[in-house]
Residue, then its C-alpha position, 0 to 999 in steps of 0.5 A: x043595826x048601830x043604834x045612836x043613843x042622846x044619852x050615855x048608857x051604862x046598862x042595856x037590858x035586852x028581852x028576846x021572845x023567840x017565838x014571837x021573833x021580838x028581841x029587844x033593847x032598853x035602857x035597864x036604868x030607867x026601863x025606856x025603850x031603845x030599839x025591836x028588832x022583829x024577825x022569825x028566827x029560822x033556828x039557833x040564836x048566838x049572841x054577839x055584843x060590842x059596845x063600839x068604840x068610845x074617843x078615847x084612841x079607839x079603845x073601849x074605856x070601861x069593859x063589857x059586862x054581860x050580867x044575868x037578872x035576878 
């Protein structure tokens, strides 16, 4: 799902619950919610990010950064 945010994000926090089939985004800034995806998840999960494109040539300007909480 390609979500359209009105303003620049520089940290997306993401909550998955599988066993209630929630997974999701929010702005970790400011805790605001982003978008749930709700679904029963039939088995293993694997993680795919992409940041998408920004306008400078179709290159990403600033790298992904997966970090963990602590």
């Amino acid at each position: 799902t390609r979500l359209n945010v009105r303003d620049k994000l520089d940290k997306v926090g993401v909550f998955l619950d599988y066993d209630q089939g929630l997974l999701i985004f929010y702005n970790a800034d400011d805790m605001s919610w982003l978008y749930t995806f709700r679904e029963k998840f039939p088995g293993k999960l694997c993680s795919y990010f992409s940041p998408g494109q920004s306008h400078a040539n179709g290159k990403n300007v600033q790298p992904l950064r997966i970090n963990t909480v602590r």
